[in-house]
Each structure stands twice: as structure tokens, then as C-alpha cells.
N, C-alpha and C positions, 0 to 999 in steps of 0.2 A: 397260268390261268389267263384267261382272255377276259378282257372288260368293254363290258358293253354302255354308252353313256345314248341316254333318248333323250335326257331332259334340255332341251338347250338343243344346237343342230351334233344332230347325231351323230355318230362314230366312233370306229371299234379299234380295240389296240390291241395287240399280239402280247403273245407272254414277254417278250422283250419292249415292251411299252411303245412300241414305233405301231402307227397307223397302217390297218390292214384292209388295204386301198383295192386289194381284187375284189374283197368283196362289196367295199363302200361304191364303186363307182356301178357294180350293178345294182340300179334301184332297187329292183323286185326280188333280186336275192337278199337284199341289206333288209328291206322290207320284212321278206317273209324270216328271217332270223330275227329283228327285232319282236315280231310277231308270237312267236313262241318266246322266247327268251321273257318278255315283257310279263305272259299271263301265265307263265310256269309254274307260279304258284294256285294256279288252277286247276293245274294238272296236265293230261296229255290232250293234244287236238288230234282229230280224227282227219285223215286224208282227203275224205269227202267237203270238209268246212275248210283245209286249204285250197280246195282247187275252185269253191264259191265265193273266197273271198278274193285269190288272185289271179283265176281262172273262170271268171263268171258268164264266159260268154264264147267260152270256147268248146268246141266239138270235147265231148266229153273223154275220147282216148285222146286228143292233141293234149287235152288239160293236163290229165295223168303223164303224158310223155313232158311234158312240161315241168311237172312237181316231179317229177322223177329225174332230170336232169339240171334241176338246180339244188334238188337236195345233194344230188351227186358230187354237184361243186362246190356247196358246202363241206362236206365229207374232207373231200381230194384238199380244201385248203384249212379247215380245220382240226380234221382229224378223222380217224373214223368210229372211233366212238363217243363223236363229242353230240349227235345226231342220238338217241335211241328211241327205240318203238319194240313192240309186243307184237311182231309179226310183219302185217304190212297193214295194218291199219290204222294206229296211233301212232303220234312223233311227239317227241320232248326234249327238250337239251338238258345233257348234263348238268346238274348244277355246282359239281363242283371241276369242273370245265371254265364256268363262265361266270365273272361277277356284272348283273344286273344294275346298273342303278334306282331303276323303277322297279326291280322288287324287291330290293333291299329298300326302297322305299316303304312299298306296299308292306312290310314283315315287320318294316319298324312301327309303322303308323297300328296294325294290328296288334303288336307287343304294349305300345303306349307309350312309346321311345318317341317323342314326340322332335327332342335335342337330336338324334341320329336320324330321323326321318329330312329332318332340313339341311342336313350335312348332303343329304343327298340331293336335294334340289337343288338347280342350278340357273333354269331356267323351263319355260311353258316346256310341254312334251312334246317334242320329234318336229321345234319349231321350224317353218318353213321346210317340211317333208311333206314332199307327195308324189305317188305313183300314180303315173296316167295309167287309165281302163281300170283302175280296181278301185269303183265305188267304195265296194266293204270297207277297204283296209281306210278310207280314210273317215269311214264314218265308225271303225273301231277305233281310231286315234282321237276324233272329234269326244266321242262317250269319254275315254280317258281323259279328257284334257279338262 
């Protein structure tokens, strides 16, 4: 299982606990896997609100060719069905693929596990993260924090 830690600066560790630096050093793929991973317990996002949050200003087939080739490379370096969706329109991660700190957070604080919820904090959320050109995504980090 792959673990994803946002609280504090970011970074993900492979099943073998070593850091998995293809994808951290790309922001906006680190980004958009944080992105879903984070609100999974929301449920799935739709295509169209990825490509507005990290595609917001781009020719609308560049955007999609865009989300389509970094979801590719998530795929290729996590798996391939670590990535699922209901056609071609919602995405969501596995969740027993990936352990979340922030919704292990979120699941503790909604249970009333108050002791397990701070086991998970670590530090502010996705401290000193940020994607240049994608407003959204920092003003959906800003709401969480």
C-alpha cells in the first residue's frame, strides 16, 4: 500500500516505504494525486472540475490531453488500477491502494476518534506546497487548512 502524508510537506512512499520521487518532483501530478486522494472521502471528481482546477486556462482539448497524460503517468507508476472511474468521466483512488493521512484524518474526526485524528496531524496541510497557474488547487488547500 502506498502512503500519502499532506500534513506537514508533502510526500508519498511506495509499498516498500522508500519515497516515490517520480511522482513528487512533478508538482502538478503530486498535486492532482493529492487532490483526489485528500477528498475521497467525498467521493469521485468529475474530469471537467480537474481540468478547472489544474487546467483552468487552457484550450479545452490541450487541458484534457493534459489530464489524460498525467493521469497516464500516474497509472504507469502506480499501478493501473490504483486510478478508477465509471467510464471516462469520474476518477477516484483506490482506497485500499493508498493510506491518506488527511482522510484518515477526516474519518477519524467524523467517527469522534478524536486520540486517532491527532495521531495523524503532523503539521499545517501541504505546508509550503504550491502549484504555479492553478489558482483553484491553492485556494482548495487554503479552504482545508
Amino acid at each position: 500500500m502506498y502512503e500519502l502524508r499532506a500534513f506537514g510537506d508533502p510526500h508519498l512512499l511506495g509499498v516498500d516505504g522508500s519515497p516515490v520521487t517520480s511522482i513528487t518532483r512533478q508538482t502538478k501530478r503530486f498535486a492532482l494525486l493529492i487532490f483526489l486522494a485528500c477528498d475521497g472521502l467525498k467521493g469521485p471528481h468529475r474530469r471537467e472540475e480537474l481540468l478547472s482546477v489544474f487546467w483552468p486556462e487552457a484550450d479545452p482539448s490541450l487541458g484534457r490531453n493534459s489530464l489524460r497524460q498525467t493521469l497516464h503517468a500516474l497509472r504507469q507508476e502506480l499501478g493501473p488500477g490504483f486510478l478508477l472511474g465509471n467510464g471516462s468521466d469520474e476518477l477516484w483512488v483506490k482506497e485500499s491502494d493508498l493510506r491518506c493521512d488527511v482522510a484518515s484524518f477526516t474519518q477519524a474526526i467524523a467517527q469522534g476518534h478524536s486520540e486517532r485524528a491527532l495521531q495523524e496531524y503532523r503539521a499545517d496541510f501541504l505546508l509550503g506546497f504550491e502549484v504555479r497557474g492553478c489558482p483553484e488547487f491553492g485556494a482548495w488547500a487554503d479552504q482545508r487548512r
